[in-house]
C-alpha positions as CSV (number, residue, x, y, z in Angstrom):
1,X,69.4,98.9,53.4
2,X,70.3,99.0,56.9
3,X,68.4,101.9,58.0
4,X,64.9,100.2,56.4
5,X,65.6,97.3,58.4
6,X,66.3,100.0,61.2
7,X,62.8,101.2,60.5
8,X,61.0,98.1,60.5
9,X,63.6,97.0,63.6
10,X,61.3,99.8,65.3
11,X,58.6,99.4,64.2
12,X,58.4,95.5,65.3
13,X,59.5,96.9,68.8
14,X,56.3,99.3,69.2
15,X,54.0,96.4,68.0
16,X,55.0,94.1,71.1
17,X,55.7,96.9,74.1
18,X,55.3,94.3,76.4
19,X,57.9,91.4,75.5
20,X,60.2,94.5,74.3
21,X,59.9,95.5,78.0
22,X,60.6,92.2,79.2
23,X,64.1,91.9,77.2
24,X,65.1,95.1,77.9
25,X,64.9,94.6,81.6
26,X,66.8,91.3,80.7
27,X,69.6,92.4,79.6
28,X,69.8,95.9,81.3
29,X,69.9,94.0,84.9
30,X,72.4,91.9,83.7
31,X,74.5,94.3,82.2
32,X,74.1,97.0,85.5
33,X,75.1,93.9,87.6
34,X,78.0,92.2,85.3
35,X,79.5,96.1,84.8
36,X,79.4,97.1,88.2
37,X,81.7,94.2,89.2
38,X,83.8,94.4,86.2
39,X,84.6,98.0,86.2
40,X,85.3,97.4,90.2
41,X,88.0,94.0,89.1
42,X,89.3,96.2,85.9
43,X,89.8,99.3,88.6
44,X,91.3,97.1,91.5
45,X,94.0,94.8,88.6
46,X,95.2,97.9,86.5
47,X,98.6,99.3,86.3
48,X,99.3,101.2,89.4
49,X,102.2,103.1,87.4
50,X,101.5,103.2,83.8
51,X,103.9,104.4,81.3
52,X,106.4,103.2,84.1
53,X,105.8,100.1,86.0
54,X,107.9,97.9,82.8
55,X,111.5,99.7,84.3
56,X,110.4,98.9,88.4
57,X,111.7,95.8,89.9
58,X,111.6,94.1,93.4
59,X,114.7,91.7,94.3
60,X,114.5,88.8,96.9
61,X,116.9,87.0,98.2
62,X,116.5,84.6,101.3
63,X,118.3,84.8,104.1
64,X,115.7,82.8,106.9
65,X,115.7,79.3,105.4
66,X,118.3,76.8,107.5
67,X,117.8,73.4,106.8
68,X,115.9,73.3,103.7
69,X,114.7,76.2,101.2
70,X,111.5,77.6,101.0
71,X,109.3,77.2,97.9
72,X,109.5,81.2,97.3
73,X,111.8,83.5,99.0
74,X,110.2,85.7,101.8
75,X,108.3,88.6,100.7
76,X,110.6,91.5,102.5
77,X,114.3,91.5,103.1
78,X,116.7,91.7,106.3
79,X,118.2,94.6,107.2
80,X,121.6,93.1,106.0
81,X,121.1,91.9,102.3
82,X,119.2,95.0,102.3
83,X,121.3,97.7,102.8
84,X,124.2,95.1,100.7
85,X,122.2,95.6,97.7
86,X,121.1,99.4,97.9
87,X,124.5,100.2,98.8
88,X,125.8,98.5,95.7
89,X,123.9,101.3,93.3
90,X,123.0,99.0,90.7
91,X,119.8,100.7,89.6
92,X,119.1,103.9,87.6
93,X,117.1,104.3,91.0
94,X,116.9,102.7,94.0
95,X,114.9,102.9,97.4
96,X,114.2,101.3,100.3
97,X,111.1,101.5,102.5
98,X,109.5,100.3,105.6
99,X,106.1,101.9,106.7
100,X,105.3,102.0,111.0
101,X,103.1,103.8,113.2
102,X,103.8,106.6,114.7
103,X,102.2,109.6,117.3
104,X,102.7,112.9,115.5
105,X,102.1,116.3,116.4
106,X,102.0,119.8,115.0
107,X,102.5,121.8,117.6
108,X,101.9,125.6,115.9
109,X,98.4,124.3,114.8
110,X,97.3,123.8,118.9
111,X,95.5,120.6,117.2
112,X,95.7,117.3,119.4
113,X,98.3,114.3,118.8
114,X,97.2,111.9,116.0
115,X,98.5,108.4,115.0
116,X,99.1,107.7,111.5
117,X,101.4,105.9,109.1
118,X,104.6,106.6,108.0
119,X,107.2,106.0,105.1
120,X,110.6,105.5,105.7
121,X,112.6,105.5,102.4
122,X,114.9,107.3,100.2
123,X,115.4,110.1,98.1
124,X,114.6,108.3,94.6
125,X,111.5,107.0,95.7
126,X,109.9,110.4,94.0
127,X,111.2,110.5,91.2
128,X,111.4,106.4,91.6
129,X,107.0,106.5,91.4
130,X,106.5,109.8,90.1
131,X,105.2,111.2,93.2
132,X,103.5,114.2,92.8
133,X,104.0,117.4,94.9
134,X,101.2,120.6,95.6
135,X,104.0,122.4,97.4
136,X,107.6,122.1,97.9
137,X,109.5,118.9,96.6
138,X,111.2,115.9,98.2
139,X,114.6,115.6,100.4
140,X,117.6,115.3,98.5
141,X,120.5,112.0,98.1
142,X,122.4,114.3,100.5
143,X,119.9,114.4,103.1
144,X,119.5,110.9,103.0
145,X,123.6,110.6,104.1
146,X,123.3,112.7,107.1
147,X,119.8,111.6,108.4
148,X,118.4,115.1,108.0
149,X,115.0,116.1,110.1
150,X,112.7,116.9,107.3
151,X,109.7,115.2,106.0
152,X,107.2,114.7,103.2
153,X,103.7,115.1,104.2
154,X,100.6,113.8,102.1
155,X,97.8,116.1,100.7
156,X,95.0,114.3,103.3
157,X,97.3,115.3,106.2
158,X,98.2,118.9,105.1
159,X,94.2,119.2,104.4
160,X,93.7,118.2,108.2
161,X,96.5,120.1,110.0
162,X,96.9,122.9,107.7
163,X,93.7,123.6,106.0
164,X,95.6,123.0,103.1
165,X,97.7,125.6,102.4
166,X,101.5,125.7,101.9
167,X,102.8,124.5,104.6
168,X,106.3,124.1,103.6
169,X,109.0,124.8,106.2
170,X,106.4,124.2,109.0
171,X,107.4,121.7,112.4
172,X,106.3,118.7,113.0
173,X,106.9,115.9,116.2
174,X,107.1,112.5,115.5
175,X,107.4,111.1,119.1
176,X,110.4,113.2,120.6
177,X,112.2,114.2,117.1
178,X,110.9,118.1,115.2
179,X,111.0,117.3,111.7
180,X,110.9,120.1,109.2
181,X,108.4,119.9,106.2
182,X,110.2,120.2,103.1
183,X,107.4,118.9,100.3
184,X,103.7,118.3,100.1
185,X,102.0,115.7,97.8
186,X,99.6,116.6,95.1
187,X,96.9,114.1,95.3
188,X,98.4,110.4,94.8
189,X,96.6,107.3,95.5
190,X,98.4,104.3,93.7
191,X,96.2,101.4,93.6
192,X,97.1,99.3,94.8
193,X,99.4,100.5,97.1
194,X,102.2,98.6,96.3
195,X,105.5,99.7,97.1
196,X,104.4,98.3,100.8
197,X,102.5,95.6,99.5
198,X,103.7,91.8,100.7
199,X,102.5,88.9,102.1
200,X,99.0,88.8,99.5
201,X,100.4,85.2,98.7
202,X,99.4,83.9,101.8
203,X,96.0,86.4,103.2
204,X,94.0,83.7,100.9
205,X,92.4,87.0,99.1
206,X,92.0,89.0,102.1
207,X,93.8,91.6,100.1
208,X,91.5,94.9,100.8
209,X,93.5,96.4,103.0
210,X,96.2,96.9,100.0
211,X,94.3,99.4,98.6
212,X,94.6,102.0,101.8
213,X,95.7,105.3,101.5
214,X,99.4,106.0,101.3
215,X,101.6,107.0,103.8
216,X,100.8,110.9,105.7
217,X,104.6,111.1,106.6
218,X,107.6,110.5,104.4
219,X,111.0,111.0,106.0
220,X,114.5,109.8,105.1
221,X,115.2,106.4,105.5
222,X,117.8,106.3,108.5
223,X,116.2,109.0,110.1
224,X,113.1,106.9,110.0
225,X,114.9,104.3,112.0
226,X,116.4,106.9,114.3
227,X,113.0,108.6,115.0
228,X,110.6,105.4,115.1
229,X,113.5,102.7,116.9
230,X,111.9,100.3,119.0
231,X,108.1,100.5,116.8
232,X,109.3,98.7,113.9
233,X,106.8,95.3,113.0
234,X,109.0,92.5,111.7
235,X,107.2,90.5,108.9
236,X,108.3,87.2,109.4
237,X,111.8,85.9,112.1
238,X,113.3,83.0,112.7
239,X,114.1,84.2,115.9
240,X,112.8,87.2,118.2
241,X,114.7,90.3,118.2
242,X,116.3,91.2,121.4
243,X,115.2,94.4,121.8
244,X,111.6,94.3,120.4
245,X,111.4,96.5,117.6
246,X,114.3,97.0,116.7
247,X,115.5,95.2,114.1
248,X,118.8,95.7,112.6
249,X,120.7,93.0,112.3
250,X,118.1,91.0,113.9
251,X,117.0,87.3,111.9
252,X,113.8,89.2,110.7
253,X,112.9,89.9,107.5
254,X,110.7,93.6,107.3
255,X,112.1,95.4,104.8
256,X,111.5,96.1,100.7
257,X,113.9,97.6,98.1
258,X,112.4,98.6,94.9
259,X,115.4,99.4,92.1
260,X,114.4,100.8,88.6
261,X,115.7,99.9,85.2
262,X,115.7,101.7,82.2
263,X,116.7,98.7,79.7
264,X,116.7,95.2,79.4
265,X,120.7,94.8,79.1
266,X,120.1,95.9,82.7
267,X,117.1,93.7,83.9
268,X,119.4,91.2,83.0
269,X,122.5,92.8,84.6
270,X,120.7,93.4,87.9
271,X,119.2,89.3,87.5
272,X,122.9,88.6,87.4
273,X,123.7,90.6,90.5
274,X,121.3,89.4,93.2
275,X,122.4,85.6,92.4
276,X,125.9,86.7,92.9
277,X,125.2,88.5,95.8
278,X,123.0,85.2,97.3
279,X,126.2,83.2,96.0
280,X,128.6,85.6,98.3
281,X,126.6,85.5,101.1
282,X,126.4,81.1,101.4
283,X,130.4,81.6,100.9
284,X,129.8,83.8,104.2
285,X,127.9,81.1,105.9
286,X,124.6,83.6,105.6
287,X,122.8,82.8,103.1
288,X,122.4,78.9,102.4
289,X,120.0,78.4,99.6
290,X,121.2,80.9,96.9
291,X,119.5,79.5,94.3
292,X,116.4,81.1,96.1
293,X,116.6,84.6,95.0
294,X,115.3,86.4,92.3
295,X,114.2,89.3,90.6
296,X,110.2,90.3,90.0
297,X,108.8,93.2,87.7
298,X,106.0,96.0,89.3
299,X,102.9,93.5,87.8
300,X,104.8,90.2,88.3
301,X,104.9,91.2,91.8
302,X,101.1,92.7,91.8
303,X,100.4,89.1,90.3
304,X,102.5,86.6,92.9
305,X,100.1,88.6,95.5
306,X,97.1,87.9,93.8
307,X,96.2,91.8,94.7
308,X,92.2,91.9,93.6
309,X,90.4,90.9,96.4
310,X,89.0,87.2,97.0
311,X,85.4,88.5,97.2
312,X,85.8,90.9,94.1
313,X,87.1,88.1,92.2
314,X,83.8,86.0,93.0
315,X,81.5,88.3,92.7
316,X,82.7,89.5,88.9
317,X,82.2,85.6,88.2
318,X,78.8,85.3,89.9
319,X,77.4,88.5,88.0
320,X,78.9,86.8,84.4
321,X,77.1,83.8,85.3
322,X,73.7,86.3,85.9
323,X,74.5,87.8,82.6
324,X,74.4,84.2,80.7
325,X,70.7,83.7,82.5
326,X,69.9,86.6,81.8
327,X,70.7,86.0,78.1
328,X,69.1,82.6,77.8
329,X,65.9,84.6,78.9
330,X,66.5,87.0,76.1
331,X,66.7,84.1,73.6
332,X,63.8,82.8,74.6
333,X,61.7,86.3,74.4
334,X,62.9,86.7,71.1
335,X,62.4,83.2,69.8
336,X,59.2,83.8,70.9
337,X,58.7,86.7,69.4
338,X,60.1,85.9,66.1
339,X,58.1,83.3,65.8
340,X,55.1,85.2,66.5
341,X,55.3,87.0,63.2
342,X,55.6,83.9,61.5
343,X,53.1,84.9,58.8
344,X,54.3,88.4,57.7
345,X,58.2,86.8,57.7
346,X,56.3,84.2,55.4
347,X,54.5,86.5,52.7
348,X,57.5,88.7,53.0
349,X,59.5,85.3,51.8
350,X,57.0,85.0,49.3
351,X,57.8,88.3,47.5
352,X,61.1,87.4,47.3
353,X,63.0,88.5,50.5
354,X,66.4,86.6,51.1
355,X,66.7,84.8,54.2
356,X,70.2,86.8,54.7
357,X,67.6,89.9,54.5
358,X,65.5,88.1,57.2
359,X,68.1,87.1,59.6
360,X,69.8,90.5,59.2
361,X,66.7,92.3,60.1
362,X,66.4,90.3,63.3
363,X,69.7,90.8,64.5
364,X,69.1,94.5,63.9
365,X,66.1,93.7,66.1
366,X,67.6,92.1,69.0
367,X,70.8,95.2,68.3
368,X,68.3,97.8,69.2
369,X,67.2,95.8,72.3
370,X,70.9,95.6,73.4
371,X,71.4,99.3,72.9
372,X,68.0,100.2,74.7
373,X,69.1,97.4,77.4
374,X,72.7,99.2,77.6
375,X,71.6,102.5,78.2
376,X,69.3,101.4,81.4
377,X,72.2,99.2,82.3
378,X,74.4,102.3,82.2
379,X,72.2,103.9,84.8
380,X,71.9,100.6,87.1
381,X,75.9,100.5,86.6
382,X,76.0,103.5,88.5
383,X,73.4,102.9,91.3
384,X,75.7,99.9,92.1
385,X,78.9,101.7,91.9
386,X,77.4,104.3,94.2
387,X,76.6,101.4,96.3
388,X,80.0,100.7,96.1
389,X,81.4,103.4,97.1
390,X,79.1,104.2,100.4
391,X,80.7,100.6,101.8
392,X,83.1,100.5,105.0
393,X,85.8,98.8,102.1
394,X,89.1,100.2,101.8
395,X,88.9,100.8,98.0
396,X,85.2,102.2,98.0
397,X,86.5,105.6,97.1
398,X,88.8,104.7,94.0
399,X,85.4,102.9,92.4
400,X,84.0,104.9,89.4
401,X,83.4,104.6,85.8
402,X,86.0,105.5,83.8
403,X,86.2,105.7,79.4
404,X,86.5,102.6,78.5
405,X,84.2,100.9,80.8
406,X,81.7,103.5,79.9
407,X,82.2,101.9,76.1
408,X,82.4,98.4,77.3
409,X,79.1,98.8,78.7
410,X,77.4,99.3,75.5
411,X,79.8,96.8,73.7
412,X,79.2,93.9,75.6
413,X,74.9,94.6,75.8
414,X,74.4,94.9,72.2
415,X,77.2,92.1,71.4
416,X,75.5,90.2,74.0
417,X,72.3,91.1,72.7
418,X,72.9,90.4,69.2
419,X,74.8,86.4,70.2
420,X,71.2,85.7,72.2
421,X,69.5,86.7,69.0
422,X,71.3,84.4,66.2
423,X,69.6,81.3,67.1
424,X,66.1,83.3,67.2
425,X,66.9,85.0,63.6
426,X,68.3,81.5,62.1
427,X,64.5,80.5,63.7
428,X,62.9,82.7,61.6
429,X,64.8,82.8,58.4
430,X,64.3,79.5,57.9
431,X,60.0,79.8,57.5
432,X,58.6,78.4,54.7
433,X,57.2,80.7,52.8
434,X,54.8,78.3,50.9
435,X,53.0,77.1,54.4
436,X,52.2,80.7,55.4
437,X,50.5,81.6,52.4
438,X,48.4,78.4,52.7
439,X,47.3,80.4,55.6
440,X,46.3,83.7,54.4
């Protein structure tokens, strides 16, 4: 049954070229627009570590508020509470990390200085975020305890200095300080890039810039400080460092400390630890608002910095809202349509079609139109994603279409295709069948 109504589905198509044109331009523009946003909004909120990102967790504690507590703690941590709760080893895994600029040469390539980004942090991070490596691996726990001069360099910057072969036991200078390269990254591109990411809570969806690159340098956290002393940025002070730039011990917050967490038993254990550890600290006279600490999950984090971009956000709601006009028009050109074959749905009534046979065969109709519409959709999907991608936007090259937006496109056109078509087939199931005849 269904591939006669198929047939005659077609057939109805071919007899009306022109208002079959019309609809599936309809929805095909409103499909290549509405995908084109969505796949950008579904690229841009995804799980940045999937599989993994339910064990990694982010603990705040406030140590800037005086006379009254802020609504949230601050987004990074002091250099005190900091090292107090990495030191304590609560975590399966545990990391600190601070990103600055810095001026870094390789000398053996006779290449000029550059100025780049880089990671100070600690040996779990890898394993921690399931880095990747193309050559080499990372620094070791030991390492990190006696501030060894190595470094982790990313595949971008091993392509530019190196032409990307191994370069693994190469020099490099980070402003007076040779570092040896112990590892090289595979490609990684977490997006976003979150185990820098703060502050998103109050950029009021200025948020692009979290979906840079990674780091080109990775080094162990102290020797980090050692190298870059002096060039740190602090995120947010009550009072001015003495020494600009340098930080420790300074009433600045400007660091992160990322712990994983392999059960809940230990979520909860770890919960338990930072409010004890804020509870200490007021006994100490440092912290005064313990009750302003807490413990956020990978996405909870993603979430509280509303990471998708302001403008991405509007413009998946602006396309949805094309989408619905463009569906109105659809029901219209199909009511229209429908109605137009008023007398054959009539004699075919009169010899004893059901009107479920009737309204079936029109949704059938407006199905193939959906389908037709999807698969020019597809192709305007990808003329906007290649738009996309050519703009000066820090996420233009993660954009592309992956499985299942490829399936979604079709999904939504023909579902969208087939809702705009119920009132149309209702329309036409319900002619007389006595009033066309009359006719004939």
């Amino acid at each position: 049954m269904f591939a006669y109504y198929l047939k005659l589905g077609l057939q109805s198509l071919r007899r009306t070229p022109v208002l079959t044109t019309l609809m599936v331009l309809s929805i095909a523009v409103g499909i290549g627009a509405a995908m084109t946003t969505l796949t950008v909004m579904h690229l841009l909120s995804g799980d940045p570590l999937p599989g993994r990102s339910q064990h990694i967790f982010y603990p705040q504690v406030d140590a800037l508020s005086t006379e009254r507590a802020r609504r949230y703690p601050p987004d990074m941590l002091d250099y005190t509470s900091a090292m107090d709760l990495w030191r304590a080893r609560r975590g399966d895994r545990q990391a600190l990390v601070n990103d600055s600029e810095i001026k870094l040469h390789a000398p053996e390539t006779g290449q000029p200085p550059l100025m780049t980004m880089m990671l100070s942090t600690h040996a779990d991070f890898f394993p921690m975020f399931a880095v990747p490596f193309a050559f080499g691996g990372p620094w070791t726990g030991e390492d990190d305890e006696r501030r060894a001069r190595v470094a982790v360099i990313s595949s971008d910057l091993n392509e530019k200095l190196f032409g990307g072969k191994d370069s693994v036991g190469r020099t490099l200078r980070i402003r007076d300080a040779d570092v040896r390269i112990v590892g090289v990254l595979g490609p990684w591109r977490p997006s976003p890039q979150f185990h820098t990411l703060a502050g998103g809570n109050f950029s009021q969806g200025d948020t692009a810039s979290f979906y840079g690159k990674p780091e080109d340098v990775m080094v162990p956290f102290q020797t980090g400080l050692e190298i870059n002393d002096g060039n740190f940025s602090q995120f947010t002070c009550n009072a001015l460092p003495a020494v600009p730039g340098h930080l420790q011990n300074s009433e600045c917050v400007w660091l992160q400390l990322w712990v994983e967490l392999g059960s809940a038993a230990k979520v909860a254990d770890y919960r338990r630890f930072v409010a004890d550890y804020a509870a200490q600290q007021k006994a100490l006279g440092r912290i005064p608002f313990p009750e302003n600490a807490r413990l956020l999950s990978l996405m909870q984090w993603l979430d509280y910095n509303q990471v998708v971009p302001r403008d991405v956000r509007l413009q998946s709601w602006l396309a949805l809202a094309f989408l619905v006009i463009c569906l109105f028009n659809t029901v219209g050109l199909l009511l229209a349509k429908f109605l137009r074959r008023s007398g054959e749905i009539g004699v075919r009534r009169a010899l004893g079609a059901s009107k479920r046979s009737i309204f079936a065969q029109c949704l059938i109709e407006a199905g193939l139109i959906g389908l037709i519409g999807g698969t020019l959709g597809l192709l305007l999907t990808l003329l906007g994603l290649w738009a996309i991608r050519s703009q000066p936007v820090e996420y233009a090259d993660l954009v592309h279409l992956d499985l299942p937006m490829f399936a979604a496109t079709f999904v939504l056109s023909v579902s969208a295709s087939i809702v705009a078509g119920l009132f149309p087939a209702s329309r036409a199931s319900r002619i007389a069948p006595a009033m066309q005849l009359k006719t004939l």
